[in-house]
N, C-alpha and C positions, 0 to 999 in steps of 0.2 A: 504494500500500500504506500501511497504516496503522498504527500498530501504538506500540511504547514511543518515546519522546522518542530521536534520536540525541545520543550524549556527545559532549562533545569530547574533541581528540584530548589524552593524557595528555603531558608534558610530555620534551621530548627526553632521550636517556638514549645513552649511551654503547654500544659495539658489548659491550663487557666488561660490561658489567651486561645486556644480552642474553644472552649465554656462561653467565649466571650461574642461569639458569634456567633449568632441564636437563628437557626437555616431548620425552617418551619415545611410541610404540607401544608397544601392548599388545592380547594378547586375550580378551576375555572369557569366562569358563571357567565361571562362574555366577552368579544372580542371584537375590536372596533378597525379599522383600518388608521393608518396613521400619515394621510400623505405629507405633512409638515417633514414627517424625519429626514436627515441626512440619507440613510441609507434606509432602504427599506425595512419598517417594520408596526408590528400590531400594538395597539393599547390593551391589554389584559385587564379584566376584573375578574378577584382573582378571593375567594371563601377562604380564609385561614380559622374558623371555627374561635370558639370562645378562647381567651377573651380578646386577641387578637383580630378579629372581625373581617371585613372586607377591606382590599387594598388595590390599590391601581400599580401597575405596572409597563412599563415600555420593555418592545421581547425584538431584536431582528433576529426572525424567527419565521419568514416569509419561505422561505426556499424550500420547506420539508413539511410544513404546517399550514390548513388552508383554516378560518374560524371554524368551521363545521367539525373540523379536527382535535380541536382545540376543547372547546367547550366541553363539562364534565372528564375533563381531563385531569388526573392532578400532578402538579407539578411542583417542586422543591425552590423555595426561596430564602433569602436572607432580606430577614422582618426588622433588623435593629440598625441600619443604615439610617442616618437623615437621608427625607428626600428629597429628590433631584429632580430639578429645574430641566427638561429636556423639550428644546423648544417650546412650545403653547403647553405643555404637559406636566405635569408633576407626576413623579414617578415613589412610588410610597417604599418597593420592594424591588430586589435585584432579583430576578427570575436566574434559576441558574442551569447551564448546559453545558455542553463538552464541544467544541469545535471536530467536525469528521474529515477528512481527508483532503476537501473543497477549503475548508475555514469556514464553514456553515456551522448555527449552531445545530445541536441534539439535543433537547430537555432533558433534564433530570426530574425523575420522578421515580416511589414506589412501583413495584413490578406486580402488584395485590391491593388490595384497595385499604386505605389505613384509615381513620379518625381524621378532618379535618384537622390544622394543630399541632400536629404530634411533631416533636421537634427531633432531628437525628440526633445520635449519641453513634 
């Protein structure tokens, strides 16, 4: 496979600064089109369950993901980020994925259906 350069690995970090970055399920409830972005990509509203609630997010996420796809999907975020100002958008939550061999992303999400919420360990 071919695909973007692998990084190296980021530099050791403590179990507590692990702890510290709180990367939640969620599922997604709808998804808007975003033609403001730079680069192509969806506005997410996105279920993180009690007591975290409903959060908006910006995903380019266009390449492998059509809304229809999306919706009722869950997908893994990081909930404790201020948010960010992306163009006309405020974005509450970092939806998280893997780049696949293009530099597209891949979501992250449970492989079974979990509890809104439930935060990884």
């Amino acid at each position: 496979m071919s695909g973007p350069e692998p990084q190296a690995a980021a530099p050791t970090i403590g179990y507590d600064d692990f702890l510290a970055v709180d990367v939640r399920v969620g599922t997604v409830l709808q998804v808007e089109a975003f033609p403001q972005a730079r680069k192509p990509a969806f506005k997410l509203t996105i279920d993180f369950g009690h007591p975290i609630g409903v959060k908006r997010s910006s995903a380019q996420i266009t390449s492998h993901y059509s809304p229809e796809s999306l919706v009722g999907r869950q997908v893994a975020a990081v909930v404790n980020f201020p948010p960010r100002q992306i163009g006309p958008f405020m974005s509450d939550v970092l939806t998280l994925g893997f780049p696949d061999t293009a530099g597209e992303v891949v979501l992250v999400g449970p492989s079974l259906p979990v509890p809104n919420g439930g935060r990884l360990f």
